[in-house]
C-alpha positions as CSV (number, residue, x, y, z in Angstrom):
1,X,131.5,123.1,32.7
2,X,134.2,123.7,35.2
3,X,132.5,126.2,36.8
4,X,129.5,123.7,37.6
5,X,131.8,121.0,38.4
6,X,133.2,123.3,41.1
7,X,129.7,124.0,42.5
8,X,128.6,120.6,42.4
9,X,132.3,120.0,44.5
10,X,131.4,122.2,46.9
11,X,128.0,121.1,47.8
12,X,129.1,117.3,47.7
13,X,132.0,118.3,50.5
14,X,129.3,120.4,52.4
15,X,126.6,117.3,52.3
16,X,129.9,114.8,53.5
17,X,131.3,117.1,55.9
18,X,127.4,117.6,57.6
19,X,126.6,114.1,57.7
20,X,129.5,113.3,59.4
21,X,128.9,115.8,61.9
22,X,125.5,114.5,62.4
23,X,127.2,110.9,63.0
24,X,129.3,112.5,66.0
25,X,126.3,114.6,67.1
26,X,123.7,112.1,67.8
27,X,125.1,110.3,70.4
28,X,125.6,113.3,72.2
29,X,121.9,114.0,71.6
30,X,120.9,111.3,72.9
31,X,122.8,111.4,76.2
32,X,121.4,114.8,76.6
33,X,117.7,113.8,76.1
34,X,118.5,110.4,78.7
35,X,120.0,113.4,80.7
36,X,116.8,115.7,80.5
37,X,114.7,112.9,81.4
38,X,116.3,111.9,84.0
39,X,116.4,115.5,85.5
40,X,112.4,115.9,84.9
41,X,111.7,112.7,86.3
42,X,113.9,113.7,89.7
43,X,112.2,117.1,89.8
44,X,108.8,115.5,89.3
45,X,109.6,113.2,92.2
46,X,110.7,115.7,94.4
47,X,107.6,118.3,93.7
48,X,105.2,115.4,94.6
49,X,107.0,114.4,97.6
50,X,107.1,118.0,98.8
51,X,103.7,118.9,98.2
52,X,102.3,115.5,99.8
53,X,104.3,116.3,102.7
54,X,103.2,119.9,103.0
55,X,99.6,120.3,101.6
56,X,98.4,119.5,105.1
57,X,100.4,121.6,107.2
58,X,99.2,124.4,104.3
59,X,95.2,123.4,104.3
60,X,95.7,123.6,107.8
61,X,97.3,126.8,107.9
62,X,94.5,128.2,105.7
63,X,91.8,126.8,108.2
64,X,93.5,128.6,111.1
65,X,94.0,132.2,109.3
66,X,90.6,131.8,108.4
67,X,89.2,131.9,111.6
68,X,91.7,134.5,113.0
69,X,89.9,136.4,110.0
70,X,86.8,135.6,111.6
71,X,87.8,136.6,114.7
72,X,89.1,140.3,113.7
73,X,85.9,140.5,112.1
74,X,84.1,140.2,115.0
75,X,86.0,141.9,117.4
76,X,86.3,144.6,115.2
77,X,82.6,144.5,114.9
78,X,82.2,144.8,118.2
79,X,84.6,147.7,118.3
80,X,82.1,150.0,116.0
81,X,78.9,149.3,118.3
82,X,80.5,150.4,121.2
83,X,81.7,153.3,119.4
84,X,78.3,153.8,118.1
85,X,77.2,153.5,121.7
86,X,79.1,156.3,123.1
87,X,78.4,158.8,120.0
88,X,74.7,158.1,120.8
């Protein structure tokens, strides 16, 4: 029996010993999960404020290289029928 009893010890100091560590540990949880919230709800604010500030300037930056692209299409176009002119 003294063998058990000094299992049975053990395990009833280890089951003490981790609640109290959970009692020290949760506030400190907490805090972190307030902190993390806080941090995400920040970032969130400052991604939608960038984006609403920049999504025209970018839509209109698209619109613009879009019809450069258009116009190096058609200049280069034009390019390979005057080649093809002076190869006839």
């Amino acid at each position: 029996m003294g063998f058990m009893d000094t299992v049975k010890g053990w395990f009833g100091k280890a089951k003490e010993q981790t609640s109290d560590l959970t009692e020290k540990a949760a506030p400190m949880a907490e805090k972190a999960k307030e902190t993390a919230e806080g941090a995400y709800e920040k970032t969130k604010d400052v991604a939608g404020d960038t984006y609403e500030k920049t999504k025209d300037f970018v839509k209109g930056e698209g619109k613009e290289a879009a019809e450069k692209v258009e116009e190096v299409k058609d200049t280069a176009a034009e390019a390979v029928e005057q080649a093809d002119d002076k190869t006839e």
